[in-house]
Structures are given as C-alpha cells and as structure tokens.
N, C-alpha and C positions, 0 to 999 in steps of 0.2 A: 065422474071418476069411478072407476072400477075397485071393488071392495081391497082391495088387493093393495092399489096405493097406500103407499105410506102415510098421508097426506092428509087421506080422509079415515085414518083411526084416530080413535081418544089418541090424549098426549100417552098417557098412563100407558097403552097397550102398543104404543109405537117405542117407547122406552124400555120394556121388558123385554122387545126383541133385541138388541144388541146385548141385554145383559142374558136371553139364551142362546142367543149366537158365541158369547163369549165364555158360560158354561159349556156346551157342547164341544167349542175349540178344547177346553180344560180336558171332559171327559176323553174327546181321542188323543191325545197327546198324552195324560195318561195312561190309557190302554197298547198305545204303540209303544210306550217306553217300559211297558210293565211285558208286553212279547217279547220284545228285544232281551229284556233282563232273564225272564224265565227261561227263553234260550240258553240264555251263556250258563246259566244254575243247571240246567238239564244239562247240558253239554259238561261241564264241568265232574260235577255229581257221575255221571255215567263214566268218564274219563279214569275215577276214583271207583267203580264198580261200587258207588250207591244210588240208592233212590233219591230222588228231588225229596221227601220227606225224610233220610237219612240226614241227610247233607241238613235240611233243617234244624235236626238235634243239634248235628255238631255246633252250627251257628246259634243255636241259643245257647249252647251248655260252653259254648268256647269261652265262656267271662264269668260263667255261675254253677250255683251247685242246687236243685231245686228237687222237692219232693216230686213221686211219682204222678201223684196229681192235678201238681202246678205244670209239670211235663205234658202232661192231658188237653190242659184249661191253654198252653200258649198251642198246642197241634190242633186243636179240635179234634179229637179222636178219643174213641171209646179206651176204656180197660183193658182189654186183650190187647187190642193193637199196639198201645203205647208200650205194654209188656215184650210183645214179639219185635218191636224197635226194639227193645233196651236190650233182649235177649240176644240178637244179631250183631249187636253192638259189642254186648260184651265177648261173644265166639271170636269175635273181628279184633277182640284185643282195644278196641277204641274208646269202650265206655265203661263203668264201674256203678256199685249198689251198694250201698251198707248203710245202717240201722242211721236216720234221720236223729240229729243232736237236739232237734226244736221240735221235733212229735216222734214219743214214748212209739206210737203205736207207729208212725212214716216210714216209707224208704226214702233214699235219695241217689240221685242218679247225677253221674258228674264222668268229665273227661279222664280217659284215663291216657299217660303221658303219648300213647301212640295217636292219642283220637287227639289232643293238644295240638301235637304236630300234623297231622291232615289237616285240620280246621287252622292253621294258621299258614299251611301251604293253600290250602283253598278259598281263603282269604286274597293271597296277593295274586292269585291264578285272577277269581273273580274281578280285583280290580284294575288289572293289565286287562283283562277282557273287555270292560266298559271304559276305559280310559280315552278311546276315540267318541264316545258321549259325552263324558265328564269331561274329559280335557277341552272340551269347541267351549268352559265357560271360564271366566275368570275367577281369579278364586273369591272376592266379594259376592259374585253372582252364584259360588257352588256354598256359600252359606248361605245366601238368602233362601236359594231352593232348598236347600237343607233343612233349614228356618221353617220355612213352608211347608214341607211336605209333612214334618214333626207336629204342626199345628193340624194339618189335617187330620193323620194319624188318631191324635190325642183326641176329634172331635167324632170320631168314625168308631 
C-alpha cells in the first residue's frame, strides 16, 4: 500500500485528518465571510465619507462612553492616531471629549447626537446589507452562530 493510503496510517494520524480537514473547512468559511462583511463595512463607511477605522469608532462608541485610551487598546493604534480620529470626528460634528468622571487626569470620548444618528443609520444600512447571509439561517441557527462565534471571540 502506498504511504498515502489512509489504511496504512496510525489510527491516531488517520483521525486528525478529518478533524484538519474540518478546521481548514472553519478557517475558509471564516475568511470568506469575514471578505464579504469587510466589503459591505468599506462600502458602507465610504458611502458615509469615512474610513473603515472611522466607522469603527462609531461602532464601538454607539453604546459607550470610554476614555482615550480604552479608545486606543479596542483600535490597536498608537496616540496620535486615535487623537487625529477623535479630532476629525469632532470637526464632523459626530464625536465629543470632555474631562473623564472616573480618571482626574482622562479624557473621554463619546457620540455626539449627529455621530448617534450616523451609527444607527449605519447600523440598519450594515444589516439590510448582510441580510441575504444572515437571512439563508433560521433564527435558532443565527444564535447558535452567534453563540459561536462570541465563544471564539472570548477565546481569541
């Protein structure tokens, strides 16, 4: 038999192949569904004349109010940058700053009512956009992927 057969590997190394055939299937599936989305975010964000890392603020700051550099630590991005965000932000009318209530020495950066309403118009834009993804599942199976994808998240 030819090394290749399944037949004549260990059990052990003939068993790890389905379960990396079956991570691999995981990884492209999510990497195509992670294209597909960063599309409709670019598309969206560009539609609204911001950046894919604009549009990011809005989405984290549309539920919270967080110091500059908790603002930092969810971008990944240095000092300045996060500054020249906040700064364009607020020229745009869409973001605000003032003296942080839980650190003497913090700022804080939060929506201001026009960046409110972008991010909860780019909110329903975003999910009419993915709606022919999300909609092909039922809605038991779009919380178990929910479910799912939160446990990966948390483990990542």
């Amino acid at each position: 038999m030819a090394p290749t057969d399944p037949a004549a590997q260990p059990a052990a190394q003939a068993a790890a192949q389905p379960a990396a055939a079956s991570q691999q299937e995981l990884i492209d599936a999510l990497v195509r569904t992670s294209f597909t989305t960063m599309a409709v975010l670019t598309r969206i964000a560009a539609e609204h004349d911001l950046s894919l890392t604009q549009l990011r603020v809005l989405a984290i700051l549309r539920d919270r109010r967080v110091t500059m550099g908790e603002l930092r630590s969810y971008l990944g991005l240095d000092k300045s940058t996060v500054s020249g965000l906040v700064d364009r932000g607020e020229k745009r009318g869409l973001l605000r700053r003032a003296p942080s209530p839980r650190d003497g020495r913090g700022v804080d950066v939060f929506l201001a009512p026009a960046g409110t309403q972008l991010a909860e118009r780019g909110e329903a834009e975003i999910a009419r956009a993915l709606a022919p993804m999300t909609g092909a599942l039922s809605p038991a199976e779009t919380r178990r992927l929910a479910a799912l994808l939160d446990r990966m998240l948390e483990r990542g």
